[in-house]
C-alpha positions in Angstrom: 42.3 -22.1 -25.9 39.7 -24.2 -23.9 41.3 -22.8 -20.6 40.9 -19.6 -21.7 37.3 -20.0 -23.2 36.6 -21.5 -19.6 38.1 -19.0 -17.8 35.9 -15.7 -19.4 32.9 -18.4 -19.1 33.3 -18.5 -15.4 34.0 -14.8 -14.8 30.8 -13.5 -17.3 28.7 -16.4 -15.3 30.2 -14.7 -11.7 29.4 -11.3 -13.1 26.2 -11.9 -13.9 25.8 -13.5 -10.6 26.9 -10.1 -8.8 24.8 -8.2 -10.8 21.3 -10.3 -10.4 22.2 -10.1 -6.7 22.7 -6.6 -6.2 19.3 -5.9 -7.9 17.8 -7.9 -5.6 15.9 -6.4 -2.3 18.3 -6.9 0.3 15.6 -8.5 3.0 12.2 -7.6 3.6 11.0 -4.1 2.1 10.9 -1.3 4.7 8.2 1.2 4.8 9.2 3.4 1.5 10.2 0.3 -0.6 7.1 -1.1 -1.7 6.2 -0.5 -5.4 2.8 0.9 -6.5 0.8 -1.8 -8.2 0.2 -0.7 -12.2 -3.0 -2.6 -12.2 -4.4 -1.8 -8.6 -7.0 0.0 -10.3 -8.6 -3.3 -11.7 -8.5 -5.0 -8.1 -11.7 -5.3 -6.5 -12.8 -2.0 -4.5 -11.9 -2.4 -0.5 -14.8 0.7 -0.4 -15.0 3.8 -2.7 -16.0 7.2 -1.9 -14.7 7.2 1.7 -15.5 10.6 2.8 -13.4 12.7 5.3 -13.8 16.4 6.1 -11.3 17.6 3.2 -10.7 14.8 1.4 -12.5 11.4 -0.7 -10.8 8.1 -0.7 -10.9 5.5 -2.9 -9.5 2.1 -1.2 -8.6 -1.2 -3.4 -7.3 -4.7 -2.5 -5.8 -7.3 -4.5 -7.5 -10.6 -4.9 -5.7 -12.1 -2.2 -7.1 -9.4 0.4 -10.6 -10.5 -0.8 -9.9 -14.1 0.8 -10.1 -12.8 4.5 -13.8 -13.0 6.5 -14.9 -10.9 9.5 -13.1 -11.8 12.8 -9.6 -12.7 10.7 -6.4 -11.2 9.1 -5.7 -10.8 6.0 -3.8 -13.3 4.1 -0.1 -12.8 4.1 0.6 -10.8 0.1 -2.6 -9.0 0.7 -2.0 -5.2 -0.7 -4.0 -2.6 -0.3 -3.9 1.1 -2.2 -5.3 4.0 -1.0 -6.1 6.9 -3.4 -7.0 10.6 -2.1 -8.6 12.9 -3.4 -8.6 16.6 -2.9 -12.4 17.6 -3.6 -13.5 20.0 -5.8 -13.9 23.6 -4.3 -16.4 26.1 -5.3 -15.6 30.2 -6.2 -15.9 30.7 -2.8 -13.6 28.1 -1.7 -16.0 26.1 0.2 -15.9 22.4 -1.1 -18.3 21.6 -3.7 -20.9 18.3 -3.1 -22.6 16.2 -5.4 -26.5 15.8 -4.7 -26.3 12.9 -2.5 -24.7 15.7 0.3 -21.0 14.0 -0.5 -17.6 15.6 -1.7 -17.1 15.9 -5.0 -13.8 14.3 -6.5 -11.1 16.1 -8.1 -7.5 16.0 -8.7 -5.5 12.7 -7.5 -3.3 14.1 -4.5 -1.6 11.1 -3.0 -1.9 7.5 -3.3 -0.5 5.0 -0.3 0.2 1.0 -0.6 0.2 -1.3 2.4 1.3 -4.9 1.9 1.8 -7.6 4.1 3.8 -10.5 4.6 5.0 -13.3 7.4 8.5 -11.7 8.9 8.1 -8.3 7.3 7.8 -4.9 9.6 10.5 -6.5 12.6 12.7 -3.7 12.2 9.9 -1.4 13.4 9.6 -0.2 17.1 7.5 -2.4 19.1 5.3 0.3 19.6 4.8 1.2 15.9 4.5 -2.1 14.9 1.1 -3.1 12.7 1.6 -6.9 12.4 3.9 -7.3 9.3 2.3 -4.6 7.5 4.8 -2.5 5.3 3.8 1.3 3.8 4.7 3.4 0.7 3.7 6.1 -0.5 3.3 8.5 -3.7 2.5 11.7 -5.2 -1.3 12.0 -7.5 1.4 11.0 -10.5 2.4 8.2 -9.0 6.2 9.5 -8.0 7.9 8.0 -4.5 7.1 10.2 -2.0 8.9 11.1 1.6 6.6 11.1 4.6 7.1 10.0 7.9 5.8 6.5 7.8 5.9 6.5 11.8 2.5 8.7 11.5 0.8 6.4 9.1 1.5 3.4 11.9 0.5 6.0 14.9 -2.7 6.1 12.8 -3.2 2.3 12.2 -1.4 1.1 16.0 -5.0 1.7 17.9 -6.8 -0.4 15.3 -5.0 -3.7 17.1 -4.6 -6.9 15.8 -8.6 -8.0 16.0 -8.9 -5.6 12.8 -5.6 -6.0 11.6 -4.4 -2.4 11.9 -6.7 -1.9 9.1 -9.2 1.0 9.1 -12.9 0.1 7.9 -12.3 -3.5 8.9 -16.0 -3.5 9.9 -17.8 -1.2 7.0 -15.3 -3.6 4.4 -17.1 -6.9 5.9 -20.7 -4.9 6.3 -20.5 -3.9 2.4 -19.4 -7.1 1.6 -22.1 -8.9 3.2 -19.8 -11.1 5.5 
């Protein structure tokens, strides 16, 4: 009876085993893998209001992104989230502005996640490579979405290392006051 007991110990214990392991990331996450933060909205804002010609962004980073200072990286476990916005469009279909001249905010389109860490990213092309940087993205509901993550690099490759592939390195630091 001990054998036995022993025995279905041992193979529950190796099952188990199996089964913790294959929930685990195999690796570093790709570009798609990354989860979207619950709480990202109660990080401190990166900048707010970002205007573009059809669009407003909202940008966040986690406390850990808040440790970097003008001239340096960010830390490795830094994640930033980007939120877009469509604006708001008037009867005529011209986009509406508020009376400061900027977009007006309305539904949630897409939101993208960038995280870093030491050793992520080395499956990526040389050429497409943004330090370890890693992307995801997803819908205004917050559902996984596909999109070529080789055009979100293309767009953050000219921004070089000296900003750390990250747009608004500068206008972060200005606003900050560092």
């Amino acid at each position: 009876m001990k054998r036995a007991t022993i025995i279905a110990m041992t193979t529950t214990v190796c099952a188990v085993m199996v089964a913790c392991a294959m929930l685990q990331p195999m690796g570093p996450p790709k570009d798609g893998e990354l989860a979207l933060p619950e709480e990202y909205k109660y990080w401190p804002v990166f900048l707010m209001a970002v205007q573009k010609p059809d669009a407003v962004r909202d940008i966040y980073t986690n406390r850990i992104g808040t440790k970097a200072s003008l001239g340096q990286q960010f830390p490795d476990r830094t994640v930033m989230v980007m939120e877009i916005y469509n604006p708001k469009k008037k009867p005529d279909g011209t986009f509406e502005q508020g009376p400061d001249g900027k977009l007006v905010k309305d539904k949630l389109a897409k939101i993208f996640v960038m995280e870093k860490q030491a050793g992520w990213a080395q499956d990526v092309s040389e050429n497409l490579r943004t330090g370890s940087w890693v992307y995801s993205a997803f819908d205004g509901n917050g559902q996984p979405m596909q999109v070529n993550y080789s055009d979100c690099r293309a767009c953050h490759v000219p921004l070089g290392a000296a900003k750390d592939w990250i747009h608004r390195y500068d206008e972060y630091f200005q606003t900050r006051g560092r």
